[in-house]
C-alpha positions, 0 to 999 in steps of 0.5 A: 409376377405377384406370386414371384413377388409374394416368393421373395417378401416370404423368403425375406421373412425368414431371414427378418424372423432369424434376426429378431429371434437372434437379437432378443434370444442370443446374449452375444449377439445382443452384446455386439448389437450394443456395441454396434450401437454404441459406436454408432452413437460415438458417430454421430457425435464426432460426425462421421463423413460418409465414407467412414459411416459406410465403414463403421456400418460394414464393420458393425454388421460384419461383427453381428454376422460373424456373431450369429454364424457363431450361434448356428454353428454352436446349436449344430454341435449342441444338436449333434452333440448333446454330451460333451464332445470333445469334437463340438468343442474344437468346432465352438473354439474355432468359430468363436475364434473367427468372431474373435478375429473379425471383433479385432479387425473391427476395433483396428479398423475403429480406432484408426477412424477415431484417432483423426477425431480425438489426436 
């Protein structure tokens, strides 16, 4: 049972080293975490209920995961690619697309939750 327990905590520890290394080394990533703590910030002020914290939270981290899929895809093709490519960069475009996409979701779905607090 504790070699099965030490198994998980080590492979947590990965994705917990990734995180770190992500938010103190990625500039996009670091830009959308503070964003992300912004808005919590403007939560906490208007006193968001629970339903719209479990939102707000879920956008936010759908925002940052979207952010760091984005940054593995662009050190992919920075890797395979370490000229320029006309491939790597249809590739980039299109992964910063979909953050893109997700960040105006996220703000669609933030601006109908704030309009109740500031109409």
């Amino acid at each position: 049972m504790k070699s099965f327990l030490k198994k998980i905590i080590h492979k947590f520890s990965y994705a917990f080293q990734g995180l770190i290394h992500g938010l103190m080394h990625d500039r996009s990533i670091q830009i959308q975490a503070v964003i992300g703590f912004v808005v919590i910030c403007i939560g906490f002020y208007f006193h968001f209920c629970i339903q719209e914290w479990v939102i707000v939270v879920s956008m936010i981290l759908l925002v940052i995961a979207s952010e760091f899929a984005n940054s593995v895809i662009e050190e992919i093709c920075d890797t395979l690619y370490p000229d320029y490519d006309e491939r790597a960069k249809k590739i980039k475009d299109y992964a910063a697309a979909f953050v893109l996409l997700v960040s105006f979701i996220a703000a669609i779905v933030g601006i109908y939750i704030l309009k109740g607090y500031i109409v």
